[in-house]
Every structure is written in structure tokens, then in C-alpha cells.
C-alpha positions as CSV (number, residue, x, y, z in Angstrom):
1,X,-32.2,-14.7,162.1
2,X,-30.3,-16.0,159.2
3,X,-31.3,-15.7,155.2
4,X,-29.4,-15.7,151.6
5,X,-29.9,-12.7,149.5
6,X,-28.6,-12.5,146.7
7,X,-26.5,-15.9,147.0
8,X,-24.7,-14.2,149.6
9,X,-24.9,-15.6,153.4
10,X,-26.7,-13.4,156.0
11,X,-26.8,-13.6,159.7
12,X,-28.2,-10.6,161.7
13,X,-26.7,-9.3,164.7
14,X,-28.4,-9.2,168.0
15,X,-28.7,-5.2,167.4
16,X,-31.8,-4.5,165.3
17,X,-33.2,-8.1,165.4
18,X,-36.6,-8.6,167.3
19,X,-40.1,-9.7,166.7
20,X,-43.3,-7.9,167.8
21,X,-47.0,-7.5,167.6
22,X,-48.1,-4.3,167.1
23,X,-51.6,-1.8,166.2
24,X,-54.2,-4.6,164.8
25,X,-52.1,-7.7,165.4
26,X,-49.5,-6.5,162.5
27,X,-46.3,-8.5,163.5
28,X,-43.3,-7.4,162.6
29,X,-39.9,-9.2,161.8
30,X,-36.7,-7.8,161.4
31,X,-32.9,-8.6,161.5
32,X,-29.8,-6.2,160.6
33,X,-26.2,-7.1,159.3
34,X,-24.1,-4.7,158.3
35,X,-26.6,-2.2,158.1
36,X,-29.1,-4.5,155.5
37,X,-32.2,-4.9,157.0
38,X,-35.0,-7.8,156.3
39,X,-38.2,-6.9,157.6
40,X,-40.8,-8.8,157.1
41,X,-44.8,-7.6,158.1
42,X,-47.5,-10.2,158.8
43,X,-51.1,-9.0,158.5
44,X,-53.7,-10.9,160.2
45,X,-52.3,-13.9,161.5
46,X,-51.9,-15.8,165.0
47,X,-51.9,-19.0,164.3
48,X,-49.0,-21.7,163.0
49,X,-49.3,-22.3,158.8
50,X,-47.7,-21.3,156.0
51,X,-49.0,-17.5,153.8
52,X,-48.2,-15.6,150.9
53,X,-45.8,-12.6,151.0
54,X,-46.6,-9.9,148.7
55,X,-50.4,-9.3,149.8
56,X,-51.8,-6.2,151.5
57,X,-53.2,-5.3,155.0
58,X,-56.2,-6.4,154.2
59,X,-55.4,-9.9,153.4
60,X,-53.9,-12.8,155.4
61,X,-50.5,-13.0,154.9
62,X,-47.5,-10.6,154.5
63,X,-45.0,-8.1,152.8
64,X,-40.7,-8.4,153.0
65,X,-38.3,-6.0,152.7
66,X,-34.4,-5.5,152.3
67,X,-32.8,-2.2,152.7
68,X,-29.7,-0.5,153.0
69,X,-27.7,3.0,154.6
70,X,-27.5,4.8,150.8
71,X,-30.7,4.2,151.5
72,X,-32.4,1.7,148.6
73,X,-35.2,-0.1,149.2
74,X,-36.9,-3.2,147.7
75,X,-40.3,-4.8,148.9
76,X,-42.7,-7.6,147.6
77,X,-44.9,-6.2,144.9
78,X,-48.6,-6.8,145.5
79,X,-48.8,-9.8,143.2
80,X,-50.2,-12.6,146.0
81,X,-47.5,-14.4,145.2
82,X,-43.6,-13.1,145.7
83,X,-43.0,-15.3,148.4
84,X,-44.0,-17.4,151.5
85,X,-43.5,-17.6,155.3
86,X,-43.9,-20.7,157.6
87,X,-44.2,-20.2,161.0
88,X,-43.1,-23.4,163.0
89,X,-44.4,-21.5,166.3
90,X,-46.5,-18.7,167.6
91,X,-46.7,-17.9,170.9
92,X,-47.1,-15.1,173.3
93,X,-43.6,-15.0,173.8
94,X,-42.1,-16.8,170.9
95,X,-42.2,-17.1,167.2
96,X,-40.0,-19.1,164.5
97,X,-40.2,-20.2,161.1
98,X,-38.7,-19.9,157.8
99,X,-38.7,-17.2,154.5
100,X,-38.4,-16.7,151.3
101,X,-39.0,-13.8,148.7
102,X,-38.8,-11.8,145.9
103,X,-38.4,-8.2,146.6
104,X,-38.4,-5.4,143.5
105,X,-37.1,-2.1,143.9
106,X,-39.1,0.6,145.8
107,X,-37.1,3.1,147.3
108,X,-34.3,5.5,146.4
109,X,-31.5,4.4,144.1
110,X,-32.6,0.3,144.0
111,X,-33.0,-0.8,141.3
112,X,-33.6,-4.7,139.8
113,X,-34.6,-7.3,142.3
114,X,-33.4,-9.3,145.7
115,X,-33.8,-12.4,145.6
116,X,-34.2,-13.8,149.7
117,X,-34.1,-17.7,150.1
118,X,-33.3,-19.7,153.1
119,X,-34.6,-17.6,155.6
120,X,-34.8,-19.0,159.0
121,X,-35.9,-17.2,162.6
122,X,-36.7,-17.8,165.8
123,X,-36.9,-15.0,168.5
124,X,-38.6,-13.9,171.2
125,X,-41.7,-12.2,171.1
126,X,-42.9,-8.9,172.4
127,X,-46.4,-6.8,172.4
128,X,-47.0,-2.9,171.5
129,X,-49.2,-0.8,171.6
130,X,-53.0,-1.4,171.8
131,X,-52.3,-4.8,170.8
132,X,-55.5,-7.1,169.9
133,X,-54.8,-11.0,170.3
134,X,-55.7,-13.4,169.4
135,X,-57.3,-11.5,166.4
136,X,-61.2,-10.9,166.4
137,X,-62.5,-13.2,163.6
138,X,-63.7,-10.8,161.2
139,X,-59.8,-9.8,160.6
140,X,-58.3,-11.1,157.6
141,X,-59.4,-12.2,153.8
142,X,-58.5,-14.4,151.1
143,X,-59.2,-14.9,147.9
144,X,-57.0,-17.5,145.7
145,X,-57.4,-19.9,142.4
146,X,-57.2,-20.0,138.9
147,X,-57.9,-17.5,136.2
148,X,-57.5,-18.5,133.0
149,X,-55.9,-21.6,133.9
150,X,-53.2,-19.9,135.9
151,X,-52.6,-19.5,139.3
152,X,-53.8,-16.5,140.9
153,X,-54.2,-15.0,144.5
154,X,-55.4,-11.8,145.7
155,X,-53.5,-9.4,147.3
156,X,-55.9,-6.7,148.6
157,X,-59.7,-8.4,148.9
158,X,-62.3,-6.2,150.3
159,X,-66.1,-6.4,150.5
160,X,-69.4,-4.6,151.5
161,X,-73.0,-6.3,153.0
162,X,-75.5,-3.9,153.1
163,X,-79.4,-5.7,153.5
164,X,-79.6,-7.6,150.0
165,X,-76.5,-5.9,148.2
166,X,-72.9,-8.1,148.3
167,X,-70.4,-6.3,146.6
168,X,-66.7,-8.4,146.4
169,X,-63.4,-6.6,145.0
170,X,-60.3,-8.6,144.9
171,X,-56.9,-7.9,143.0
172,X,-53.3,-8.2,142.7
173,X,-50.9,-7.0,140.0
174,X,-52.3,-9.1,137.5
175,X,-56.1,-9.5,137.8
176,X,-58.9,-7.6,139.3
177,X,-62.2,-9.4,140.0
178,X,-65.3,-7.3,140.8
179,X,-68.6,-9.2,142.2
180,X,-71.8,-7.7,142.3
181,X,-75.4,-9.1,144.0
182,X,-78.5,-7.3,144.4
183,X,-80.7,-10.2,145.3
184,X,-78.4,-12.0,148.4
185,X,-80.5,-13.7,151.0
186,X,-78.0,-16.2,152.3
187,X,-76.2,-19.1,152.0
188,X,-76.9,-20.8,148.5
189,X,-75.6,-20.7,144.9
190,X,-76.2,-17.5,142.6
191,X,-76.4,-17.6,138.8
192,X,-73.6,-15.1,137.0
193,X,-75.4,-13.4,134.3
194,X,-76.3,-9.8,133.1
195,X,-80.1,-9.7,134.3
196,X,-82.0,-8.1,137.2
197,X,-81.3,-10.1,140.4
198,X,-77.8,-12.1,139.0
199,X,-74.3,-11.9,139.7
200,X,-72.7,-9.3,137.6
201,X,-68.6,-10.0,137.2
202,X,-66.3,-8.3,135.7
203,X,-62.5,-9.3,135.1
204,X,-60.1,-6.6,134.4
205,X,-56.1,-7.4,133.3
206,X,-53.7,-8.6,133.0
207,X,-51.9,-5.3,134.3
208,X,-48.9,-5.6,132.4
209,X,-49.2,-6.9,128.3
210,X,-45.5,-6.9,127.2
211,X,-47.2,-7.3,123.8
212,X,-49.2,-4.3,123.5
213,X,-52.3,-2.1,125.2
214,X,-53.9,-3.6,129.1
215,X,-56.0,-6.6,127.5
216,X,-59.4,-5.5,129.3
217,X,-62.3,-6.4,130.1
218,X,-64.3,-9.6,130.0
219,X,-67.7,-10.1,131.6
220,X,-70.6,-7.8,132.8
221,X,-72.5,-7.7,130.2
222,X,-74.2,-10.4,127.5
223,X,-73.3,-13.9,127.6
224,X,-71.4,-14.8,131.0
225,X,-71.9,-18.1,132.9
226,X,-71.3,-19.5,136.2
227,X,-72.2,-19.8,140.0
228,X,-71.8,-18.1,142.6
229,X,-71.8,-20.3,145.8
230,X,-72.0,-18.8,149.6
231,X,-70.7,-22.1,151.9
232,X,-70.8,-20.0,155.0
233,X,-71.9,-16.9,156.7
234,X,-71.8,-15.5,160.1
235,X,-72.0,-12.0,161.4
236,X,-67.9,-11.8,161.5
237,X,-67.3,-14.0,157.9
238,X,-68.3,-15.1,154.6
239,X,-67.0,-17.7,152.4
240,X,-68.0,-19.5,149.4
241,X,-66.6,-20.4,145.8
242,X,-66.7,-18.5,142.0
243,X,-66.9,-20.1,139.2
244,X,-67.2,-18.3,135.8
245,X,-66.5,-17.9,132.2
246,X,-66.4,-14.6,130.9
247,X,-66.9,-13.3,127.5
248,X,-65.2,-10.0,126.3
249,X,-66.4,-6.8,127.4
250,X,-67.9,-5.0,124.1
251,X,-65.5,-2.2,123.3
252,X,-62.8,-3.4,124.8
253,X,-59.2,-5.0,123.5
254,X,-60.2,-8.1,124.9
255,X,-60.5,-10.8,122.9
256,X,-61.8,-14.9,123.9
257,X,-63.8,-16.3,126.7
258,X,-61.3,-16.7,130.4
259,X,-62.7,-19.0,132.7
260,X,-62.6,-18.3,136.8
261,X,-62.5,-20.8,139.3
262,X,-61.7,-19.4,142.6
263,X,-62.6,-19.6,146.7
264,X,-62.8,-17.2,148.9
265,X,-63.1,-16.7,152.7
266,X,-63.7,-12.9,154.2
267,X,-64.0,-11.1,156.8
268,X,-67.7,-8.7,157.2
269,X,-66.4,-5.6,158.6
């Protein structure tokens, strides 16, 4: 397992270096030289492809970490988007593939950021614990486009079905989207609006205005647009596209319409 961090070279010794999958399919990554550590967590993945680091447990994809002995600490923030992993193979006794991440300051001392490029692995791989694989195919949720004309993927996504009521949260350190539908029946497309039976949504960010107060809220109220479109639905998954533009939420510092265009594919727990 090799990596840079920092610009500086690092090559972990056989001590401390293995690969495992763990509770719920987690599988975990980790090298040591010198006594700094690289771990790196993948949440609800068994197949080959590429994923976002910097995204919860409740999402497909990952988190990274470097440590030290004093001890500091930095991780991926829960943006969607501090990094990505490859994996070239994924076996039930091997996995390999390549890194790279951003990693701000989370424990102890640290302070600033790491910055982890060129990271490269391949190891054999082991199984703990009451190990599920290959994952049942409710685990795992994404939710990614654009907001505002930017870039933006979810890092935590979550989601309730209950008889005719679809509720959808998704959010990451920038944006949170909130989805709500009293009328579902099924696959088909759904009108965003404000009145009985439409699909109420409600954008809240960004998290962090260098330029003054949160700049919050647009829609669920008077004046939204859009479609909601369900593409799929089993018992174990739905998936579907949003499409929106949001006017400003009276009362609030928000000010313009922001326009949504985003796809999503989740797991029904």
C-alpha cells in the first residue's frame, strides 16, 4: 500500500496493513509507516467501480483517514466529494485499486488539511464478524447532480415509504434537500408545488457563507416548479430523477430562484 501525503512518499510496512470486511459489509483499508496510518472505510460496496470519499454509512461510497502517535487526526468531511477510490478488483480474497483525498482535521492537536494523492493497494482480503456478502440490495443510496448549476452529491441520503407517504432527505456540507409526497402510487412523474397531493421541497444552504448569515431557504411554499420522476421501484429500491426551481422561502435571507437537477437511486429499508 503506497500513497503521497503531503508531497511526501509513503509506503506502509507489512505491520498494520490489511484489508477486511467487517459488520454490514463495511470494508476496511489500512496501511502504517512510521506510525501514520491511512485508513480508508467503504460503506456498501462489492462490486469493481469507482465512489466518492467523504460520504456517510448510509451512502455508497467511503470515508479516509490519516493519523498519527501525538495522536492528531484528519478525516474526509461529509461533503460527497473529498475524494475517490477505484477499485481495480474485489474478490473474496483479494482487493486492489487506487486513492486519493482530502482529509481536514478531526482529532486532537491537527490542525489544517492532508492532502493524499497517488494512492495505490492491493492486498489480500479477509472476513469478520457476521459478515453479509455480497450485500442484500436494499444496502446502499445515492443521490448526486447539480444545484444551482454546481456540482453536488449527497453524503448521508435517507428515506421513508409508508402506504402513500414518500419522504426523501439527502445532504452534505453544503446542501440539504428535503422531499415530501402524500399522494405516491408508483412509478410515474409528480408535480413540485405547494398544494394538497404535490411534492413539497425544500432546499436549505449553503452551510458555510464566508459573506455573511446561512443563505436559507428556498422552496416549500408559493411558486416552485418541477417534476418529480420515480424510474424504478421494487420492494428492496427506488430510483427516479428531481428536477426543480425553487423560489425563496418567505422570511428567510434567501434571495433568487436555484434550480435542482439531480438523480437518485435508494435503498427501502
Amino acid at each position: 500500500m503506497t500513497a503521497v501525503i503531503d508531497g511526501q512518499a509513503w509506503t506502509s510496512g507489512s505491520a498494520g496493513r490489511y484489508a477486511q470486511v467487517g459488520n454490514f459489509g463495511l470494508i476496511q483499508i489500512q496501511g502504517n509507516h512510521n506510525n501514520t496510518v491511512i485508513l480508508l472505510q467503504l460503506y456498501n460496496v462489492d462490486s469493481v467501480g469507482t465512489y466518492s470519499l467523504g460520504v456517510s454509512g448510509t451512502n455508497v461510497g467511503g470515508y479516509g483517514q490519516v493519523t498519527d502517535l501525538l495522536p492528531r487526526g484528519w478525516a474526509t468531511p461529509l461533503s460527497g466529494a473529498a475524494g475517490s477510490i477505484t477499485l481495480t478488483t474485489l474478490t473474496n480474497t483479494r482487493i486492489a485499486g487506487t486513492f486519493t483525498f482530502t482529509a481536514d482535521s478531526s482529532l486532537g492537536s491537527a490542525s489544517g488539511s492532508r492532502v493524499v494523492t497517488q494512492g495505490s493497494f492491493d492486498l489480500l482480503l479477509g472476513f469478520s464478524g457476521s459478515t453479509t456478502w455480497p450485500l442484500p440490495d436494499e444496502y446502499g443510496s445515492s443521490f448526486a447532480g447539480t444545484i444551482g448549476g454546481g456540482a453536488w452529491n449527497s453524503a448521508t441520503t435517507v428515506m421513508t415509504l409508508l402506504n402513500t407517504t414518500l419522504v426523501i432527505g439527502a445532504n452534505n456540507t453544503s446542501y440539504s434537500i428535503s422531499i415530501g409526497l402524500t399522494s405516491f402510487n408508483g412509478t410515474g412523474s409528480y408535480t413540485v408545488g405547494s398544494q394538497p397531493g404535490e411534492v413539497v421541497v425544500v432546499l436549505q444552504g449553503p452551510a458555510v457563507n464566508p459573506t455573511g448569515p446561512l443563505n436559507c431557504c428556498w422552496g416549500g411554499a408559493l411558486g416552485n416548479t418541477g417534476t418529480l420522476t420515480i424510474t424504478s421501484l421494487t420492494a428492496t429500491r427506488i430510483a427516479g430523477n428531481l428536477t426543480a426551481t425553487l423560489v425563496p422561502t418567505p422570511g428567510t435571507a434567501a434571495s433568487g430562484t436555484i434550480s435542482l437537477d439531480t438523480d437518485f437511486d435508494l435503498g427501502i429499508p
